[in-house]
N, C-alpha and C positions, 0 to 999 in steps of 0.2 A: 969818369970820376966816380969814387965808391967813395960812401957815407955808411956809417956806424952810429946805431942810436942804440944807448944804455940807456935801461933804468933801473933805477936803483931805489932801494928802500932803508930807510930806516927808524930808528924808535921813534923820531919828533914824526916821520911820514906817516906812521902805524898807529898811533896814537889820532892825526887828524881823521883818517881812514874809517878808524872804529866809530868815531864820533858822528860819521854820514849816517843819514837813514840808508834804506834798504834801495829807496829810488834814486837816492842820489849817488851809490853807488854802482847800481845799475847803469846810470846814465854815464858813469865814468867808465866802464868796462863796454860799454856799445859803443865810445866815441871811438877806446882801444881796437877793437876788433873793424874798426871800418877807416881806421888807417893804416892797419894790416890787408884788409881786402884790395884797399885802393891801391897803395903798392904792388901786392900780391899781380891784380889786375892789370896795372902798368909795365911790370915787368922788371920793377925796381927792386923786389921783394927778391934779394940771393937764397938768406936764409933765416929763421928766428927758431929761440931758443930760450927754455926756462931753466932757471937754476935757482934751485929752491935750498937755501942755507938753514938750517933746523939752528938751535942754540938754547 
């Protein structure tokens, strides 16, 4: 069985975002990248992918 995980952004998200200090953003992008690794590690990780939408 194959799973698909989106995430998505938008103003109300970009808005709380900005509002983090610099550590508490940190802390959010180290939690991101080590449920990439652990997938990555397990073998569940197919493929990941950014898409970056300018406006």
């Amino acid at each position: 069985m194959k799973y698909l995980i989106l995430i998505y952004n938008n103003p109300s998200s970009r808005e709380v975002w900005n509002r983090l200090s610099a550590d508490e953003r940190a802390s959010g992008l180290a939690a991101y990248a080590a449920l990439n690794e652990e997938l990555e590690r397990s073998g569940e990780l197919i493929v990941t992918e950014a898409s970056r939408t300018r406006r």
